[in-house]
C-alpha positions in Angstrom: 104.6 51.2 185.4 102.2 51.9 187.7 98.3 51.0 187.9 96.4 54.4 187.2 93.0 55.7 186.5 91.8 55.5 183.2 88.4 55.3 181.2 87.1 55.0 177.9 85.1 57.4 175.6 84.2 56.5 172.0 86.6 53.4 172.5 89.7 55.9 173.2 91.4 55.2 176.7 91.9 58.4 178.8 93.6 59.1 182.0 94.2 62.8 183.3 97.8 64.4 183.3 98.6 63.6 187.2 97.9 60.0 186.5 99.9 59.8 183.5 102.6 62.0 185.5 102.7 59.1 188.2 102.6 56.3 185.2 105.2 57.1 183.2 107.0 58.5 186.5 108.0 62.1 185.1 106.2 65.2 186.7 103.5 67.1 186.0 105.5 70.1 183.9 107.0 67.5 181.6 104.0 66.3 180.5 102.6 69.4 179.6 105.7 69.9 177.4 105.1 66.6 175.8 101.6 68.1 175.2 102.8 71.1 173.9 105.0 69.1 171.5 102.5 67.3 170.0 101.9 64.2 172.1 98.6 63.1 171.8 96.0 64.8 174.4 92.7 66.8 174.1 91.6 69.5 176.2 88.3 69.1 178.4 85.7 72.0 178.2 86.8 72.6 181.8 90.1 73.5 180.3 92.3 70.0 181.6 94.0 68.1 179.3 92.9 64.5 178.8 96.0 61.8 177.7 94.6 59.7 175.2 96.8 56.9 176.6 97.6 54.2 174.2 98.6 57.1 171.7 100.6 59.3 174.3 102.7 56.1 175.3 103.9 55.5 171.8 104.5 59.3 171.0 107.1 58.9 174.2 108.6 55.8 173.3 109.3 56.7 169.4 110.9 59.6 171.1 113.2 57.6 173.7 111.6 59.5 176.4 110.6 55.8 178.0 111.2 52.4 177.3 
């Protein structure tokens, strides 16, 4: 996987949904179905979604959606 942006709030690492898009190589669209599935994400008060990353990776591999 690729290197992306990321940071850290409250000890929770972030990255935005083109960077997770580009990390777990699967566009944009199919990660906002994962969000609307249920993977973990929280939306901004500008109204993007934020991946909490650690969380969002595990939510796609107990789904076999990555390895």
């Amino acid at each position: 996987m690729k290197k992306i942006d990321t940071w850290v709030m409250d000890g929770i690492q972030y990255t935005m949904v083109k960077d997770f898009a580009v990390y777990v190589k699967r566009s944009r669209q199919t990660i906002y179905n994962w969000i609307d599935k249920g993977m973990p994400a929280v939306e901004s008060a500008e109204g993007r979604f934020l991946i909490l990353l650690d969380e969002a990776i595990e939510w796609i591999k107990i789904r076999g959606f990555i390895k």
